[in-house]
C-alpha positions in Angstrom: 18.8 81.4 92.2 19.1 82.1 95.5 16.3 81.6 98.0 15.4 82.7 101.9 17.4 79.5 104.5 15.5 76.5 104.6 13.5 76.9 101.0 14.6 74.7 98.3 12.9 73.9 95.0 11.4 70.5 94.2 9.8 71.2 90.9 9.9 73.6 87.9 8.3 73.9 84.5 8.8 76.8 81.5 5.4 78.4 79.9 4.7 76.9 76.8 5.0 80.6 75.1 7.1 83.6 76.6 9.7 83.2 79.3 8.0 82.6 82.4 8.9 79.8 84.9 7.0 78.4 87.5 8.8 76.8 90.3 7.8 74.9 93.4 9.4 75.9 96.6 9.5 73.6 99.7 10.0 74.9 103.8 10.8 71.8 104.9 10.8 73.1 108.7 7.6 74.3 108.7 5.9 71.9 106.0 4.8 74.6 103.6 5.0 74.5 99.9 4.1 77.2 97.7 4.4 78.1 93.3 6.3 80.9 92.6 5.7 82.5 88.5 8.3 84.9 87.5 10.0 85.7 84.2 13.9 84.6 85.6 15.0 83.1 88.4 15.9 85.8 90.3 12.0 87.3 89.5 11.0 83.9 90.8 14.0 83.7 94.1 12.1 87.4 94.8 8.2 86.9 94.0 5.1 85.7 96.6 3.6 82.6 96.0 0.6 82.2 93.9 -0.6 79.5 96.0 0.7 78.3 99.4 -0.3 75.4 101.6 0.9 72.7 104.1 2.6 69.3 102.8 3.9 68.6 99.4 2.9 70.7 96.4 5.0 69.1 93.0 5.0 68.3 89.3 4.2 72.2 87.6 2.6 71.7 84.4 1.3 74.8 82.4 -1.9 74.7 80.3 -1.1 75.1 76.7 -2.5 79.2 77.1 -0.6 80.0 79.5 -2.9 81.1 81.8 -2.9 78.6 84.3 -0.5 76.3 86.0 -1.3 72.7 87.5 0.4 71.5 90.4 0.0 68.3 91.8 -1.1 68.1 96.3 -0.1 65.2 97.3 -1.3 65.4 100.9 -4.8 66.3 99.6 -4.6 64.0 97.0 -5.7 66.7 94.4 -4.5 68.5 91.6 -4.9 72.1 91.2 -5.1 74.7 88.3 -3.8 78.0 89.7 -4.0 80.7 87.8 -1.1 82.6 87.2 -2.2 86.7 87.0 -3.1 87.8 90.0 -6.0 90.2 88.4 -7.2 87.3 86.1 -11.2 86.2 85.9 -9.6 82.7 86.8 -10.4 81.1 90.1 -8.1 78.6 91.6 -9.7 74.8 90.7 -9.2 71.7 92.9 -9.6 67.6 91.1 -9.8 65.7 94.4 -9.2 61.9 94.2 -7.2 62.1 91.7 -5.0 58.8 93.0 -8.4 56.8 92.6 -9.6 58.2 89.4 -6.5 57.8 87.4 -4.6 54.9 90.0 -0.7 55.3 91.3 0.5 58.6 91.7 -0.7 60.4 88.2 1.0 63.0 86.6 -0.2 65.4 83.2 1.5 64.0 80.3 -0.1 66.2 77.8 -3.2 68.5 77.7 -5.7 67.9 75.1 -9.2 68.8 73.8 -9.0 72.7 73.4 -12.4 74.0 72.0 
């Protein structure tokens, strides 16, 4: 995959069904991170980001649908479940304080408790 000068990616994670990858992208230089969904890495090394901000965005984890993607904001100290379809119902979510609530630097092992 080959992406603009100065991005690099930090984190990536396949869909649980289909073949789309979501991928983290870091601009070191100007402290933005952003997720990137495609179905191949070159869909992915060509596609906008689904979400974008300043500081460290890391650790993609899809829910088990599909429909959403969690990425870990380390600078805000929140997780957030992006949505992945850009005409989806879905709304981006933020979990603040996660480092308090769960301790250390948490990460999603597993999702549980469908309905």
């Amino acid at each position: 995959m080959r992406l603009a000068p100065g991005r690099r990616v930090v984190a990536a994670a396949w869909a649980p069904h289909g073949r789309r990858l979501a991928v983290v992208v870091r601009q070191a230089g100007r402290d933005l991170s952003g997720v990137v969904v495609g179905a191949s890495a070159h869909a992915v090394a060509r596609s906008q980001p689904i979400f974008q901000a300043t500081g460290r965005l890391a650790a993609p984890a899809w829910s088990p649908d599909g429909r959403r993607v969690l990425v870990r904001w380390a600078d805000a100290d929140q997780w957030l479940l992006l949505p992945v379809a850009a005409r989806a119902a879905l709304r981006p979510v933020a979990i603040g304080a996660v480092t308090r609530r769960f301790g250390g630097t948490p990460t999603v092992r597993d999702w549980c408790c469908g309905a």
